[in-house]
C-alpha positions as CSV (number, residue, x, y, z in Angstrom):
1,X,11.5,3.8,-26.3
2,X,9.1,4.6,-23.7
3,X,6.6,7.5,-24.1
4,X,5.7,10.5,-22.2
5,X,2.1,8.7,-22.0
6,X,3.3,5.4,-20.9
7,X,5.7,7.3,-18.1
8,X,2.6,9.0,-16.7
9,X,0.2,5.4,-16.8
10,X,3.2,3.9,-14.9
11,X,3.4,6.6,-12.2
12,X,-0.1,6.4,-11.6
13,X,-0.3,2.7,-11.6
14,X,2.9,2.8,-9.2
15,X,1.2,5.8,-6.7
16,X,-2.0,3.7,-6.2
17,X,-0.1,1.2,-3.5
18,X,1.4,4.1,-2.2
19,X,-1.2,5.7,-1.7
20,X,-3.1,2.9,-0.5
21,X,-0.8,2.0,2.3
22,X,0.4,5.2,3.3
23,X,-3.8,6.0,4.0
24,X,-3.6,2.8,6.1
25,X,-0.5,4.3,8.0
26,X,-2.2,7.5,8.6
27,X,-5.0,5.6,10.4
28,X,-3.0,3.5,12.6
29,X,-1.0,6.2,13.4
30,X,-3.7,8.6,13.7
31,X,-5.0,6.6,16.3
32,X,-1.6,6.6,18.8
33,X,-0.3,3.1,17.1
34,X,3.3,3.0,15.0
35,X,2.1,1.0,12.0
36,X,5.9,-0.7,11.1
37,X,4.2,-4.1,10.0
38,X,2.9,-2.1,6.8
39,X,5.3,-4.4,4.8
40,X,4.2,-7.6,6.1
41,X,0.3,-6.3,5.4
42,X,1.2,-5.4,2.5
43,X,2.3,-9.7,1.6
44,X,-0.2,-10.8,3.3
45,X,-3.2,-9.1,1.3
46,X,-1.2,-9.7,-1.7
47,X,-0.7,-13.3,-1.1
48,X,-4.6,-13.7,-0.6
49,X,-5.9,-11.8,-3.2
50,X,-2.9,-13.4,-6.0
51,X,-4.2,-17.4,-4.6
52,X,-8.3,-15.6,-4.7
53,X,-7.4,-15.0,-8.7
54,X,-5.9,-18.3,-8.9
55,X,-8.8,-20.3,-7.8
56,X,-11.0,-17.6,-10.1
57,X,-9.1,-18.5,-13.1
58,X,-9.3,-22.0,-12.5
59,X,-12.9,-22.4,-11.7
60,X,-13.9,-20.3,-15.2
61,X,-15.5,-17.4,-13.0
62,X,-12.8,-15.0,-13.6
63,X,-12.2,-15.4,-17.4
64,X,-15.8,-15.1,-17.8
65,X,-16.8,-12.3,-15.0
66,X,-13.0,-10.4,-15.0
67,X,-13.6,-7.0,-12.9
68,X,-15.6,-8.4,-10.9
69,X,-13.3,-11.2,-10.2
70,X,-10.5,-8.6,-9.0
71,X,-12.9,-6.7,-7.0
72,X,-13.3,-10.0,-5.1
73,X,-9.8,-10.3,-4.7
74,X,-9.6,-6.6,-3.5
75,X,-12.3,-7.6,-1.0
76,X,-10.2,-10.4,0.1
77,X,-7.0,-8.3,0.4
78,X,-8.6,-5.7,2.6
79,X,-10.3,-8.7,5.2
80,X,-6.7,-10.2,5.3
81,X,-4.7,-7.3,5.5
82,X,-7.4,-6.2,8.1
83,X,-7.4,-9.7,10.2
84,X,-3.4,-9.4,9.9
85,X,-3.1,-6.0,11.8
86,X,-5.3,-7.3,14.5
87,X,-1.8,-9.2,15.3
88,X,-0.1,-5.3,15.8
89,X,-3.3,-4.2,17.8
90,X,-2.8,-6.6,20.3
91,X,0.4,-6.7,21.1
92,X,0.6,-2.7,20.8
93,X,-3.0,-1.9,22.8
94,X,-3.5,-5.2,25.2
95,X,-0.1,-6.2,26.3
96,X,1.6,-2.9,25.6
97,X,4.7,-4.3,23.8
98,X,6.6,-2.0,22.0
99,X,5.2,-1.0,18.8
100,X,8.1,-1.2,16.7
101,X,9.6,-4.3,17.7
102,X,5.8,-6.0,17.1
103,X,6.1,-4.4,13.6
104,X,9.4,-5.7,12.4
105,X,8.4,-8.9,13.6
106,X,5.2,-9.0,12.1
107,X,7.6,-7.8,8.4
108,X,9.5,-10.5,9.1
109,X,6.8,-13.3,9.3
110,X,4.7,-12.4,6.5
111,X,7.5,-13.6,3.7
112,X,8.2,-16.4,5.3
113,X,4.6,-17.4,5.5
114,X,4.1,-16.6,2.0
115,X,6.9,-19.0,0.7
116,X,5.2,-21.9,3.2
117,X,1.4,-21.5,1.8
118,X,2.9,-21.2,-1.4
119,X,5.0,-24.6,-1.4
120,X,2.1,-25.6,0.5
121,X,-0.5,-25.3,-2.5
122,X,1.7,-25.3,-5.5
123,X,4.3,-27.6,-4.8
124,X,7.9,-27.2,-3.0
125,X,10.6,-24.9,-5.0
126,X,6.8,-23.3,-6.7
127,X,7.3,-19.6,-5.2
128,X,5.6,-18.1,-7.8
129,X,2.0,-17.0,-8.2
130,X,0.8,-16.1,-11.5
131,X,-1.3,-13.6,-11.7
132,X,-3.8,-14.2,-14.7
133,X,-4.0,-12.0,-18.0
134,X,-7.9,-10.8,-17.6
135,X,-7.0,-8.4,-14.6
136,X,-5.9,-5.4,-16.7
137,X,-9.4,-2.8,-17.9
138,X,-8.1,-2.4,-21.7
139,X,-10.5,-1.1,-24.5
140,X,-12.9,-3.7,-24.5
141,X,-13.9,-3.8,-21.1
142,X,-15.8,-0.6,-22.2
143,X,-16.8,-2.0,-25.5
144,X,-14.5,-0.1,-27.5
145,X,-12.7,-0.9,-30.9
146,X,-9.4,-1.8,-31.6
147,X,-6.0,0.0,-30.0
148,X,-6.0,3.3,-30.1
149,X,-2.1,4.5,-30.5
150,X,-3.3,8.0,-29.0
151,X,-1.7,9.6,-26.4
152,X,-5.0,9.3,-24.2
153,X,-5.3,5.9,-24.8
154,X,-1.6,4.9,-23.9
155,X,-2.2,7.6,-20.7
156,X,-5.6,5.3,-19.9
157,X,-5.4,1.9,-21.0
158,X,-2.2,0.7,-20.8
159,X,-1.6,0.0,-16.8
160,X,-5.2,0.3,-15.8
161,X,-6.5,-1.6,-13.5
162,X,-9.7,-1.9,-10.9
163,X,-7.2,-0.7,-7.8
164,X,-6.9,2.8,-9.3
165,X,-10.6,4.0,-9.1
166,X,-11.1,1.6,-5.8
167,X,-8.1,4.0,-4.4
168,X,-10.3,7.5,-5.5
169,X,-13.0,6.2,-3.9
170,X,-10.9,5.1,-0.8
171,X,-8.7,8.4,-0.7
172,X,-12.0,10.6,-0.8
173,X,-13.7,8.2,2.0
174,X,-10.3,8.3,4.2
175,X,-10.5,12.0,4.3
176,X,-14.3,12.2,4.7
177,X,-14.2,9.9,7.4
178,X,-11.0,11.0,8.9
179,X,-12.1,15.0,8.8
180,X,-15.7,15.0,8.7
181,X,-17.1,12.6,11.3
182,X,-17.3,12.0,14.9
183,X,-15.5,9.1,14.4
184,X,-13.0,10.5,13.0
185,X,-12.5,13.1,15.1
186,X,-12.6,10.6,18.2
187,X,-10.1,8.5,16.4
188,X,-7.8,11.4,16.3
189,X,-8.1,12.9,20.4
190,X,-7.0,9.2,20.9
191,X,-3.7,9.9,18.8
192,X,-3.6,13.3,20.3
193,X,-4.3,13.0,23.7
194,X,-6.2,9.9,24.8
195,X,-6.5,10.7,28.5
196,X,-8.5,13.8,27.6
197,X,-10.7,11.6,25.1
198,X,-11.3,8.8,28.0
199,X,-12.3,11.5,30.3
200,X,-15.1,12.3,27.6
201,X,-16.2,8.7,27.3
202,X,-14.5,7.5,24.4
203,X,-13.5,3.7,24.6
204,X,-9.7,4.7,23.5
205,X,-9.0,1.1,23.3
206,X,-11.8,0.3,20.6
207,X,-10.7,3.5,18.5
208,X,-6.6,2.1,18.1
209,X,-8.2,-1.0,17.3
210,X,-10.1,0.4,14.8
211,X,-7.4,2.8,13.5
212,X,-5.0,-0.8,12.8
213,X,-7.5,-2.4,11.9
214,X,-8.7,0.1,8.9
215,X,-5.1,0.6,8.2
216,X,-5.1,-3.2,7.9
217,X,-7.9,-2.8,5.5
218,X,-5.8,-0.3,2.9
219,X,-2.7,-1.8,3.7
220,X,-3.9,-5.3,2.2
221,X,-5.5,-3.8,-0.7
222,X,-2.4,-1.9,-1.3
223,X,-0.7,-5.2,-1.6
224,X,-2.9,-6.3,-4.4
225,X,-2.3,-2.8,-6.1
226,X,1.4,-3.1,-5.7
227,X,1.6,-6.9,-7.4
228,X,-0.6,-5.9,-10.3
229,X,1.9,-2.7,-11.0
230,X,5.0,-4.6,-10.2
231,X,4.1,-7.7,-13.1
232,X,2.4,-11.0,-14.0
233,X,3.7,-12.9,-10.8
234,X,3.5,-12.6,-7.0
235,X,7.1,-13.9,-5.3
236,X,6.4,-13.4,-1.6
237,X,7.8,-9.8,-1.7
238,X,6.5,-6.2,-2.0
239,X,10.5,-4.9,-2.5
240,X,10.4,-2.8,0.7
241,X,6.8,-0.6,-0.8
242,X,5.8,-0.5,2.7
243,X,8.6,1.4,4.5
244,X,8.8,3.9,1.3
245,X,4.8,4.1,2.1
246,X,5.7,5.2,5.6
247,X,8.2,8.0,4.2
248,X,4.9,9.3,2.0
249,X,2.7,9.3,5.2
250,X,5.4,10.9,6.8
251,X,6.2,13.4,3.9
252,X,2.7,14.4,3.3
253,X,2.2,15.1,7.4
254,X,0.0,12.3,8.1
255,X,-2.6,13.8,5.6
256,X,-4.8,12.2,3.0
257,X,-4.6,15.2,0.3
258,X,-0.5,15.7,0.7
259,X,-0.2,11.8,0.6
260,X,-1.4,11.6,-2.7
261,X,0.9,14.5,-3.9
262,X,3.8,12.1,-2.2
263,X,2.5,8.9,-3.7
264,X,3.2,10.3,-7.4
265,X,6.7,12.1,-6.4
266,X,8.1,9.0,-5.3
267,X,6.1,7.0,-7.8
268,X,7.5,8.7,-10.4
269,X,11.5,8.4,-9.2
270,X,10.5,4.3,-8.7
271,X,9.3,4.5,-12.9
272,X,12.7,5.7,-13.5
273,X,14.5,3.3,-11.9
274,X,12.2,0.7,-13.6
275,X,12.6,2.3,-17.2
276,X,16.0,4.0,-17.3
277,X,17.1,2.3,-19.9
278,X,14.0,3.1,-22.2
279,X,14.3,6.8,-21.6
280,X,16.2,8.8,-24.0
281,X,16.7,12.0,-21.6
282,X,18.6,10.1,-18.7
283,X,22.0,9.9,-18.5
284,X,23.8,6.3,-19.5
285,X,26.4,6.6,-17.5
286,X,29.0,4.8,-20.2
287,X,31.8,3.0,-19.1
288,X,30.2,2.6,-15.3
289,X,29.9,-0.8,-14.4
290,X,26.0,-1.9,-13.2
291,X,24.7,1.6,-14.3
292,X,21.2,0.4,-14.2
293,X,21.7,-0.5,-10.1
294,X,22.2,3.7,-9.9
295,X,18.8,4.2,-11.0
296,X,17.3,1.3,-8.9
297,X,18.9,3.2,-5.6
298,X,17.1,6.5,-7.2
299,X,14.0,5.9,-5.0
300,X,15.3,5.0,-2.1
301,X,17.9,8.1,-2.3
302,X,15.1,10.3,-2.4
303,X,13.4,8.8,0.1
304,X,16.5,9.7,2.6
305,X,16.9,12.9,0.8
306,X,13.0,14.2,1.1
307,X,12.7,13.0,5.0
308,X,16.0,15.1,5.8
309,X,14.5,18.3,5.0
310,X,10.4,17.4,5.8
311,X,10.7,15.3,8.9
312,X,11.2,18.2,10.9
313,X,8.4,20.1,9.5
314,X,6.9,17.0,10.3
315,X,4.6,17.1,13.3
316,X,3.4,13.3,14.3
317,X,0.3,12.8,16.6
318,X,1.5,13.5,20.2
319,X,0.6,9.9,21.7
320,X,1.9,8.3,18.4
321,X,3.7,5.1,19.5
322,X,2.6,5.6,23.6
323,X,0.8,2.8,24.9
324,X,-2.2,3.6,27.0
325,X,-2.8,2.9,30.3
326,X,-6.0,3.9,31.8
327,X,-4.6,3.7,35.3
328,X,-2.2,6.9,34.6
329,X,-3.4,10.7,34.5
């Protein structure tokens, strides 16, 4: 039976990729540029940093050095997911393709690549990346004695990982940078009206490149996040995190504070899909055939149900998704 501690260690460990990749949304988007290919960035970062471990593990470096192994396959996953956007920058800033179609191609590629570097390195019919055992931060990373059965320990220790303090450190630094620089404030006169920033001087090009390109950055690592929460393997897939990170960015109004409030609501509805049948209060649904596929549609039902009532509260940046041509007043 699963606990009220272990429910709450599980939402958090499930809002971190949220959170993550909905932050790298609300860059990209802040900037003027419909970030679709989140899914693919996601698999991309998450293919790096899973292979990173791999050869980690296998030269002795991680086993013996294990945090700071995973922060190196967090750096990894952030240059990748980074170098992968750069893809959707050009397409959407240089030759002015359309934004959404250049997204969902870029999702669709990124699996597919996975599967081929992965039969590439491990063999053909090897999809599977293991992800090693020295990852998690338990007890005595710190030091500290023996298990604890505490409610505090369960809450801490049980799904913790390096990702979750790397996203308070990024969450804080997306809304500083966002809110309380020039940059930030250039990136979003670009997403709000980027003739009025040219006609200041800003290089409106350079600022959508670097809005994908940092949403690159948290979309990769959120890939990593989301294949440490999801279990011990990587198989080419990120189960569709990256459109349900694009309903949090859109649900929390393309803001870094009301993300994170989304990334645990809809973190929480994907731990009861995952445990329904470990927790005592939900409904078993007797006699239904595939019960358990009810709670895995929970999410996703939410999802549809949230946007219905918040989208039109909603207000996007006004040059979101408009390419932009310095020719035209």
């Amino acid at each position: 039976m699963i606990t009220l501690a272990n429910v709450l260690s599980c939402t958090i460990v499930f809002a971190v990729p949220l959170l993550l990749v909905a932050l790298g949304g609300m860059f990209s988007e802040r900037s003027g540029v419909i970030n679709i290919a989140l899914e693919g960035i996601m698999v991309i970062g998450a293919l790096a940093a899973c292979f990173t471990l791999r050869a980690l593990d296998m030269s002795g470096f991680g086993p013996a050095h294990p945090q700071l192994g995973v922060f190196i396959a967090v750096l990894v996953a952030g240059l990748c997911g980074m170098l992968y956007s750069v893809f959707l920058a050009f397409a959407a800033i240089n030759l002015k393709a359309d934004q959404t179609i250049g997204g969902t191609a870029l999702n669709q590629f990124a699996p597919a690549f996975a599967i081929v570097v992965t039969w590439a390195i491990q063999g053909q019919g090897q999809t599977q990346i293991m992800i090693p055992t020295w990852v998690r931060i338990t007890r005595s990373t710190f030091g500290l004695g023996d298990a604890d059965p505490s409610f505090w320990n369960n809450l801490i220790f049980k799904y913790f990982y390096l990702t979750t303090p790397i996203a308070i450190l990024l969450l804080i630094g997306a809304w500083v940078l966002l809110f309380k620089t020039k940059f930030g404030l250039r990136l979003r006169a670009c997403g709000e009206h980027p003739q009025a920033a040219d006609s200041v001087g800003i290089n409106v090009y350079k600022m959508r490149y670097a809005g994908v390109m940092i949403g690159g950055i948290f979309g990769g690592i959120g890939g990593f996040a989301y294949t440490l929460a999801a279990g011990s393997t990587f198989a080419s897939s990120v189960a569709g995190y990256g459109f349900l990170a694009l309903a949090v960015m859109i649900f929390g109004n393309w803001n870094p504070w009301t993300i994170l409030g989304g990334s645990f609501f809809f973190a929480l509805f994907k731990v009861i899909a995952s445990y329904s049948s470990s927790i005592p209060f939900l409904p078993s649904f007797e006699g239904v055939k595939s019960a358990s596929n009810i709670y895995q549609m929970l999410p996703y039902i939410v999802t549809m149900i949230v946007l219905i009532f918040t989208s039109k509260k909603s207000r996007a940046p006004k040059a979101e998704g408009i390419p932009y041509d310095k020719g035209s007043r």
